[in-house]
MINU-198339 format. One record per residue (C-alpha): residue in one letter; residue number from 1; x, y negated, z negated. Coordinates in steps of 0.05 Angstrom, whole numbers. Example, Ala and Ser with C-alpha at 12.3 -4.5 7.8 and 13.67 -1.06 7.14 Angstrom:
+---------+-----+--------+--------+--------+
! residuo ! num !     xx !     yy !     zz !
+---------+-----+--------+--------+--------+
!       A !   1 !    246 !     90 !   -156 !
!       S !   2 !    273 !     21 !   -143 !
+---------+-----+--------+--------+--------+
***
This chain:
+---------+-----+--------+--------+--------+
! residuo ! num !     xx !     yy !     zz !
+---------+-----+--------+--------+--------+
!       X !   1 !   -677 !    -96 !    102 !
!       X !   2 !   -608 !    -61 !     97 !
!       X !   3 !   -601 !      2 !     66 !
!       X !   4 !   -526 !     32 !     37 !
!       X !   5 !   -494 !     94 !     35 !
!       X !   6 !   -456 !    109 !    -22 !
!       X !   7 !   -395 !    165 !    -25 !
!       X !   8 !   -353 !    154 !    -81 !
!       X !   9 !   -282 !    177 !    -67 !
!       X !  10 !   -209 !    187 !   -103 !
!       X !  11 !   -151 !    233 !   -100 !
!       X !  12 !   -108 !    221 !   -167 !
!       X !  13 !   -121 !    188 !   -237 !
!       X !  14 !    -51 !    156 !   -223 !
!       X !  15 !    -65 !    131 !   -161 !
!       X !  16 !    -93 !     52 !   -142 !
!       X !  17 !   -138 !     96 !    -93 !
!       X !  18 !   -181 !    117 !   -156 !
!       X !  19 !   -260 !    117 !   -151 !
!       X !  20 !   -262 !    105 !   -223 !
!       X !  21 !   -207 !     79 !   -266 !
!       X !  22 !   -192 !     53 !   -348 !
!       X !  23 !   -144 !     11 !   -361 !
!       X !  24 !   -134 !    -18 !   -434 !
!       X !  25 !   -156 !    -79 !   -408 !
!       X !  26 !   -204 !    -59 !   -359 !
!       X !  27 !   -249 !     -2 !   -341 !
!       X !  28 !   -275 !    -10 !   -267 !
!       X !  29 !   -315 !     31 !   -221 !
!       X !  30 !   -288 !     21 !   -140 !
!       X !  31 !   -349 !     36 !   -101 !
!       X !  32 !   -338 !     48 !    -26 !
!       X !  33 !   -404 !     46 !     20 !
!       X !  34 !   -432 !     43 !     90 !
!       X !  35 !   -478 !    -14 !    103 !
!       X !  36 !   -531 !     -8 !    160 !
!       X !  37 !   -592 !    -47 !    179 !
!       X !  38 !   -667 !    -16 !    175 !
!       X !  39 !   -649 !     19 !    243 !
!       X !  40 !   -597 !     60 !    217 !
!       X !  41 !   -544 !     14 !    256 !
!       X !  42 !   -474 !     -9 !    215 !
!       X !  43 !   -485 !    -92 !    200 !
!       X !  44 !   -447 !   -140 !    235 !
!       X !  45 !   -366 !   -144 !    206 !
!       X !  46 !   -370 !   -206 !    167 !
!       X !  47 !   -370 !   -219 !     85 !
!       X !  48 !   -430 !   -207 !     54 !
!       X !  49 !   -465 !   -226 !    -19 !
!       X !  50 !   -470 !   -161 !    -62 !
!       X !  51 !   -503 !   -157 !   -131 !
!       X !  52 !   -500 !    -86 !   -167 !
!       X !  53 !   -532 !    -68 !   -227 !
!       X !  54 !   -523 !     -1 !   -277 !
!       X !  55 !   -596 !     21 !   -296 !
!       X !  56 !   -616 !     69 !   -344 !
!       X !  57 !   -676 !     87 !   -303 !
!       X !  58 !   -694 !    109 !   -236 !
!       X !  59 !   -737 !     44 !   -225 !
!       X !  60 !   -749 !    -19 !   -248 !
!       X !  61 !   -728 !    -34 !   -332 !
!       X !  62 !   -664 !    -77 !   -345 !
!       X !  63 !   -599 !    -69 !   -319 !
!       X !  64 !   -543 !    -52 !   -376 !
!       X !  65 !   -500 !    -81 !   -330 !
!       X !  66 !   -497 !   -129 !   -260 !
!       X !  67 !   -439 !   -169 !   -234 !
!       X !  68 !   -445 !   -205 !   -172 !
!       X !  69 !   -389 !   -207 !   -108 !
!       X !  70 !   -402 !   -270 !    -65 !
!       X !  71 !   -355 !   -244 !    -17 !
!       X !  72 !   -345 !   -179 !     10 !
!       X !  73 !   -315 !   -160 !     71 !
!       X !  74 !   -355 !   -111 !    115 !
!       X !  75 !   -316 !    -81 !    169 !
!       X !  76 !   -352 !    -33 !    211 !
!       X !  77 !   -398 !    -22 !    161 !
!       X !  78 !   -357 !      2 !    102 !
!       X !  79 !   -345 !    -36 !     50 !
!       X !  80 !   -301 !    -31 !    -20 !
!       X !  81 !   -316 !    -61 !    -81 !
!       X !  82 !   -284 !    -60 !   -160 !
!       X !  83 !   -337 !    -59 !   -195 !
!       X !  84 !   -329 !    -90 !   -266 !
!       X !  85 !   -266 !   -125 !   -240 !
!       X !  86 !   -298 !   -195 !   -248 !
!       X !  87 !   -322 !   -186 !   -322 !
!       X !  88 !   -277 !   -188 !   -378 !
!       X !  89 !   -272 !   -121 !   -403 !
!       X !  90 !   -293 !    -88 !   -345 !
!       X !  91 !   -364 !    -30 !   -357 !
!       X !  92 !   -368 !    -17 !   -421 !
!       X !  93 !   -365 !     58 !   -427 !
!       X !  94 !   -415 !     64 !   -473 !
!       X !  95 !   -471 !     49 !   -423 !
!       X !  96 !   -451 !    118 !   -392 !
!       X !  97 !   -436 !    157 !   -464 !
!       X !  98 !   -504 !    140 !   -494 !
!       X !  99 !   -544 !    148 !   -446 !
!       X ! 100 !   -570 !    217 !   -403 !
!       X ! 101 !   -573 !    191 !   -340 !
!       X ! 102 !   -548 !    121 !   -305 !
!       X ! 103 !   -569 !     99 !   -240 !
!       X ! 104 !   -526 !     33 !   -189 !
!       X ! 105 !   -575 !    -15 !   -159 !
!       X ! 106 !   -558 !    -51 !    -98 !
!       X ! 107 !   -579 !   -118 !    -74 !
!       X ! 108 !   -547 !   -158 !    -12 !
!       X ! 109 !   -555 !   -223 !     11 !
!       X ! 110 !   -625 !   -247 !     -1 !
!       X ! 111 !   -660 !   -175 !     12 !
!       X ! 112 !   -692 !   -131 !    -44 !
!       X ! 113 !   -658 !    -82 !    -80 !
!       X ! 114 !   -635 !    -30 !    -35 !
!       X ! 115 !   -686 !     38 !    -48 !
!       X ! 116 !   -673 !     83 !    -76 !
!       X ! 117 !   -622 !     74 !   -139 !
!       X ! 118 !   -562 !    123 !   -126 !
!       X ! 119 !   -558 !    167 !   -189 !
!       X ! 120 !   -495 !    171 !   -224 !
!       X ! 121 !   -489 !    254 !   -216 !
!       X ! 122 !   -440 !    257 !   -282 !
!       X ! 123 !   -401 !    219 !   -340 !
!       X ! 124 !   -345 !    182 !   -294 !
!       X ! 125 !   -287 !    219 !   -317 !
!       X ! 126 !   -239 !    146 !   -335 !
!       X ! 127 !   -285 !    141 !   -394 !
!       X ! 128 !   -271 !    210 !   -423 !
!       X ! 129 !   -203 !    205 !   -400 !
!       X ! 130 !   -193 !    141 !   -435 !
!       X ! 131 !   -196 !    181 !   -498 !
!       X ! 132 !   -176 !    247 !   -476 !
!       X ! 133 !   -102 !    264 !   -489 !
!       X ! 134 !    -89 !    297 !   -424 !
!       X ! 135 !   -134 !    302 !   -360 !
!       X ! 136 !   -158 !    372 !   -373 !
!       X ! 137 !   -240 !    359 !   -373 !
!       X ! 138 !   -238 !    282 !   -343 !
!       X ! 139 !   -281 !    275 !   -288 !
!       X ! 140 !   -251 !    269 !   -208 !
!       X ! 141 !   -306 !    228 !   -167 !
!       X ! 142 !   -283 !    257 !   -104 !
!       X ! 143 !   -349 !    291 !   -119 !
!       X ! 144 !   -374 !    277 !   -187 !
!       X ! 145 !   -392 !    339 !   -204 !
!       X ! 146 !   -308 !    368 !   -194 !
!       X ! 147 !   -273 !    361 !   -272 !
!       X ! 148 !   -200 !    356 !   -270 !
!       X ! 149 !   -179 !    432 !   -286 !
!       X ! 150 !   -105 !    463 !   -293 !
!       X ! 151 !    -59 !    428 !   -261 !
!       X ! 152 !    -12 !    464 !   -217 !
!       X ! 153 !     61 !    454 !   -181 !
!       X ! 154 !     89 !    491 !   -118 !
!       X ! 155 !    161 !    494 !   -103 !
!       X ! 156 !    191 !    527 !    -45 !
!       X ! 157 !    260 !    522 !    -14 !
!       X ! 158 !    271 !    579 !     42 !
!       X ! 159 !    248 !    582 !    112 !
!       X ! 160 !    207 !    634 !    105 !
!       X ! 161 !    134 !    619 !     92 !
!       X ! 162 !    107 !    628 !     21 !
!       X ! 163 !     36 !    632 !     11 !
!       X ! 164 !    -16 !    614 !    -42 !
!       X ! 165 !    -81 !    648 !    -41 !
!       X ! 166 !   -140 !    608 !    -74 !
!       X ! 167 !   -179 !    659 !   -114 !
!       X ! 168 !   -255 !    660 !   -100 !
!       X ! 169 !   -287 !    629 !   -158 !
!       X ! 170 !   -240 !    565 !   -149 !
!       X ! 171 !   -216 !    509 !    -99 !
!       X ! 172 !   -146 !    474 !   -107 !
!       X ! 173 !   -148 !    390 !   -107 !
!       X ! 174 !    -86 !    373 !    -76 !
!       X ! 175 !    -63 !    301 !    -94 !
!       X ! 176 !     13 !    301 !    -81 !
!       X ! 177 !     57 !    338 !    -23 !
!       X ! 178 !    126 !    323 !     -3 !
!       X ! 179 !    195 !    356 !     29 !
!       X ! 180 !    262 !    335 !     10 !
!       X ! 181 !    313 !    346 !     56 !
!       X ! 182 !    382 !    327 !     20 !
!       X ! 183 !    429 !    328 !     86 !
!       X ! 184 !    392 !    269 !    107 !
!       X ! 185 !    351 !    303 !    167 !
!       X ! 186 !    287 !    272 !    158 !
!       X ! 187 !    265 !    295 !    232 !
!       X ! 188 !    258 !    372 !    198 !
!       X ! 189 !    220 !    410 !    247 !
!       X ! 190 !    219 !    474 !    203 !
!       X ! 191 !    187 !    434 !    138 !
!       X ! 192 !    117 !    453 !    122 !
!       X ! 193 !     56 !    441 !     74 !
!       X ! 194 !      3 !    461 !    107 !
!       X ! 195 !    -65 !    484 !     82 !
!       X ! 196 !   -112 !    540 !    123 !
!       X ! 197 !   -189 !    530 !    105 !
!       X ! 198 !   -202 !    598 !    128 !
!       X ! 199 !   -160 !    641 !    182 !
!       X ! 200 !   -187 !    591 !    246 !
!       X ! 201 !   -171 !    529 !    223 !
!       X ! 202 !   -109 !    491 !    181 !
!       X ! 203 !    -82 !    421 !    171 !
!       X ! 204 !    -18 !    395 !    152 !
!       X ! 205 !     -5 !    360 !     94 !
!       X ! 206 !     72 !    343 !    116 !
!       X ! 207 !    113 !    360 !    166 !
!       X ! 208 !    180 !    332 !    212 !
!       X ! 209 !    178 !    259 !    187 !
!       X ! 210 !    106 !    256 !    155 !
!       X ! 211 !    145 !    278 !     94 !
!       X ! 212 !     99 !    251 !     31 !
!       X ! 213 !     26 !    255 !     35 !
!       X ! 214 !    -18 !    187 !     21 !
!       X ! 215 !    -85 !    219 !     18 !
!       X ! 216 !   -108 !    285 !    -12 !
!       X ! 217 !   -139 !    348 !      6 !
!       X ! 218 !   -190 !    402 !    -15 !
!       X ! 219 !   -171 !    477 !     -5 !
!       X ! 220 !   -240 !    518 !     -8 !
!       X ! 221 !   -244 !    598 !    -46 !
!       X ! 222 !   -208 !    647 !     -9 !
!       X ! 223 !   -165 !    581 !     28 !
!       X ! 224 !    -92 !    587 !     33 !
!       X ! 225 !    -35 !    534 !     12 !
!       X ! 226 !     29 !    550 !     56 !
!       X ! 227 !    102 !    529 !     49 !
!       X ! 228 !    164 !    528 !     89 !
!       X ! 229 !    228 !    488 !     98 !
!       X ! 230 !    289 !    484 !    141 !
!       X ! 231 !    338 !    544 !    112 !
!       X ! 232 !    395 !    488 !     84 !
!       X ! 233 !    424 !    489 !     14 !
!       X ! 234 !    375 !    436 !    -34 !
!       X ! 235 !    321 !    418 !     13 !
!       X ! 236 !    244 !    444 !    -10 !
!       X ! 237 !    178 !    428 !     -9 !
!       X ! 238 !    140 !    407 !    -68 !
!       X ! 239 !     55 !    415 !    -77 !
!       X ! 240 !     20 !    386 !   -141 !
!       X ! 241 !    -51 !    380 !   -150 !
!       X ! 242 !   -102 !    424 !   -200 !
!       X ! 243 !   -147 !    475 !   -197 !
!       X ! 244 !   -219 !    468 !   -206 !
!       X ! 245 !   -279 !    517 !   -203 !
!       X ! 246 !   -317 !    524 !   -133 !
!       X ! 247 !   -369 !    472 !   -122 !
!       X ! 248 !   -418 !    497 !    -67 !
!       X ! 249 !   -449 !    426 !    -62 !
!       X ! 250 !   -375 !    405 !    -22 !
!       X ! 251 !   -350 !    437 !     38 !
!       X ! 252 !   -275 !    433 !     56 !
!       X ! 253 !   -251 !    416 !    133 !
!       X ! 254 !   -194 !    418 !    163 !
!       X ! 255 !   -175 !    407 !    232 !
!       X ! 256 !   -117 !    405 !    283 !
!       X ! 257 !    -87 !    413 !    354 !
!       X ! 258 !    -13 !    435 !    354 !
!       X ! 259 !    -14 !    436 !    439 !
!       X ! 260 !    -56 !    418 !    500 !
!       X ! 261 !    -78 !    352 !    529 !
!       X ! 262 !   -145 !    344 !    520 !
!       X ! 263 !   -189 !    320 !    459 !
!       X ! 264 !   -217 !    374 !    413 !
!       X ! 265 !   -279 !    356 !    376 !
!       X ! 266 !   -309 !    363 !    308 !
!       X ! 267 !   -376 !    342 !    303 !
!       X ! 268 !   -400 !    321 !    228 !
!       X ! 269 !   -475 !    352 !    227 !
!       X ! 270 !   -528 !    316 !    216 !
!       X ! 271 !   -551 !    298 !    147 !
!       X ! 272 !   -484 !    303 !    124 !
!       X ! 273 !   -426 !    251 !    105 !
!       X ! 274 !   -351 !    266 !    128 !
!       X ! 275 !   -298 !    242 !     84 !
!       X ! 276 !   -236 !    245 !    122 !
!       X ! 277 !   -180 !    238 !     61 !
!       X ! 278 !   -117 !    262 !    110 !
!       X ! 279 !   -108 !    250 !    182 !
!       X ! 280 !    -35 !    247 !    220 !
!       X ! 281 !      0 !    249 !    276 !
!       X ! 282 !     80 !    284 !    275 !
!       X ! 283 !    101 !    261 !    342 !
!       X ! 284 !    163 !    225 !    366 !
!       X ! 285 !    141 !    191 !    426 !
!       X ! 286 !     92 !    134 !    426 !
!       X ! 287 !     36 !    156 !    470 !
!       X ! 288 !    -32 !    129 !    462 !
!       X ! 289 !    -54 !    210 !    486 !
!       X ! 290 !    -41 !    220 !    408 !
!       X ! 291 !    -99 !    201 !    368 !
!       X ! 292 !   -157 !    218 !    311 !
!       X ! 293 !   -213 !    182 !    337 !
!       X ! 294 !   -292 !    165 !    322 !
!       X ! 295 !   -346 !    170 !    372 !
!       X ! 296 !   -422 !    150 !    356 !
!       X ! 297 !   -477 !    202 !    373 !
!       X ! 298 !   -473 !    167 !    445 !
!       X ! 299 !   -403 !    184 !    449 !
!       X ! 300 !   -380 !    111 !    452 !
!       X ! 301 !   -314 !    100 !    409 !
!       X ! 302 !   -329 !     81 !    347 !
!       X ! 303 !   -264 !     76 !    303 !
!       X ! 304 !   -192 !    100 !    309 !
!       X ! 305 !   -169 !    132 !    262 !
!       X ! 306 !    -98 !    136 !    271 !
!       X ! 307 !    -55 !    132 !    341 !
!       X ! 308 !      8 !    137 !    376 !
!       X ! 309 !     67 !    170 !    342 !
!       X ! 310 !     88 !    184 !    265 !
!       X ! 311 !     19 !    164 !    243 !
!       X ! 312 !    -26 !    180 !    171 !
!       X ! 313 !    -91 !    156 !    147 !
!       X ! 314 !    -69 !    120 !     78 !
!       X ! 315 !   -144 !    101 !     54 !
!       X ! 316 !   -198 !    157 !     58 !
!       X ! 317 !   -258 !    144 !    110 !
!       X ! 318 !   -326 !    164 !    114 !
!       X ! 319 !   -359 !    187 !    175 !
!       X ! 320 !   -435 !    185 !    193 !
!       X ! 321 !   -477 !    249 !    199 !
!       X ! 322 !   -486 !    262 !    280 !
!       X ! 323 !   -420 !    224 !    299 !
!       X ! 324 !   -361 !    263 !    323 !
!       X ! 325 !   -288 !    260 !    303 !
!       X ! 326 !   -245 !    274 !    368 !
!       X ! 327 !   -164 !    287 !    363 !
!       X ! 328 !   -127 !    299 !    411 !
!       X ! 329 !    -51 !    317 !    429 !
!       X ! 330 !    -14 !    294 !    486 !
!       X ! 331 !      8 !    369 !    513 !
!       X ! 332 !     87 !    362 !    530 !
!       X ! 333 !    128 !    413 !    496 !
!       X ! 334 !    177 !    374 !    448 !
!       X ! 335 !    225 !    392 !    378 !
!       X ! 336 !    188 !    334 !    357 !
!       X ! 337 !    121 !    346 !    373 !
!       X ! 338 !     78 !    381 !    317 !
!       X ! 339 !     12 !    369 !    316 !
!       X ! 340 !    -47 !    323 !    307 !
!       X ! 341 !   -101 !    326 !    254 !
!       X ! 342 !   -144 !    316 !    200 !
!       X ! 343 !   -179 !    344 !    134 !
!       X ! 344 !   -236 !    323 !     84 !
!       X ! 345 !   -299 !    352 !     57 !
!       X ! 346 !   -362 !    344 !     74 !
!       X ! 347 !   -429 !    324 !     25 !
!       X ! 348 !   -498 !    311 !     33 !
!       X ! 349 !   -517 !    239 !     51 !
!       X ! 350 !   -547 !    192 !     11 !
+---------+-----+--------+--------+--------+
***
């Protein structure tokens, strides 16, 4: 018997990272999971035989929907599928505008379907945006409860820092980050997005030569978004993302070491899943002592993240209740040398 757990995840309707997208040829749902065994332990890397079904009801009745993947690739237990990508048409929307509730059955190989059905928690926002004329009110499935909101822009271009207070009835989605530097410095030292989860504890989003974000980031009530760039005529940093209200059911983290040689820790608790949707590492030298790393709960490695020098996570990854994520800076004092990190959110497993 093998049991799944499902975290949907995305970071921008225009993005190909989307957890739920509509095309006008195709409406698909991109379901990414963690596959493990009746003993809790991740299956063996290898493709596998999945068959998903869209229910109506918690148990048993008739599916609206199934499609069937003959061949997905399992790599340390995660897994990725398009759902709706192999039938003409893709999910017919209707099957989650008509009815209250929808629930995704699981079945792999030649084993039962998996118990019990995950429960859509909301209308997935591509079918309301497909008919909405702007995002306001589409749904976001990095949680499925977060709706799209106001979006917002930051612009700064002087080297002091400007900061953005998130007020305490809201969090800010942030989906885009970037720093221009027109005199062709790339290596800008003095360039900063960086976002504080509360006064102990920051992440940054880009800096020196990570200078466009790939993944996305969460900044909590009462969180801070701060800016900075190199004091030269035309360079800035530029923010985008929207505002949403506060959602208790996610918590923001953010993590990372700007000096010192040994590994810091963050352990995700237990009965909770880790989505890690950033990680980096701004460095200049390629030294293996630069890393974001997974360790089971008997501290054996269990994934790196990312290593060496001039480093970012480009796909989000989930992380396993009672596992730790260690990162770790290699300590010599360098222009080039500004930290290594991560941020995500964490929700209740499934």
């Amino acid at each position: 018997m093998r049991k799944a757990l499902i975290v949907f995840v995305a970071v921008l309707v225009a993005s190909l990272a989307l957890a739920l997208y509509a095309a006008e040829s195709n409406t698909v749902i991109s379901i990414q999971g963690v596959l493990t065994n009746a003993s809790g332990q991740t299956v063996t890397d290898g493709n596998y035989k999945f068959e998903f079904g869209i229910y109506k009801v918690a148990t048993g009745g008739t599916a609206l929907f199934t499609e069937v993947h003959d061949s997905v690739f399992v790599k340390d237990g995660v897994y990725n599928v398009l759902l709706g990508g192999l039938t003409a048409g893709g999910i017919d929307e209707a099957y989650f505008r008509d009815n209250s509730s929808t629930w995704l059955g699981i079945k792999v190989e030649t084993d039962s379907e998996m118990e019990p059905r995950i429960k859509f928690a909301s209308t997935p926002y591509a079918f309301r945006a497909k008919f909405a004329d702007n995002a306001a009110g589409a749904r976001n499935l990095l949680h499925p409860t977060i709706e799209f909101g106001e979006p917002v822009s930051y612009r700064w271009a002087s080297s002091s820092w400007k900061e953005y207070e998130i007020a305490s009835d809201e969090m800010l989605i942030v989906t885009n980050a970037t720093y221009n530097d027109y005199n062709g410095k790339i290596y800008n030292n003095s360039a900063f997005a960086e976002i504080y989860i509360d006064p102990n504890n920051k992440c940054e989003l880009v800096v020196w030569e990570i200078t466009e974000l790939k993944g996305s980031a969460i900044i909590p009530p009462n969180g801070k978004l701060r800016l900075k760039v190199r004091g030269v005529s035309n360079n800035e940093v530029n923010v985008h993302g929207y505002i949403v209200p506060a959602d208790s059911s996610i918590t923001p983290v953010a993590r990372m070491v700007e000096s010192g040689s040994s590994p810091a820790t963050y352990p995700v608790p237990v009965g909770k899943t880790l989505v890690i949707t950033h990680a980096f590492i701004a460095d200049g030298v390629n030294n293996s002592s630069n890393y974001v790393k997974v360790y089971d709960n008997n501290d054996a490695l269990y994934s790196t993240i990312v290593m060496s020098e001039r480093k970012q996570l480009e796909t989000p990854l989930m992380v396993k209740g009672g596992y730790k994520v260690k990162y770790c800076r290699r300590g010599v004092s360098s222009t080039y040398n500004r930290g290594v990190g991560f941020c995500g959110y964490l929700v209740d497993s499934q």
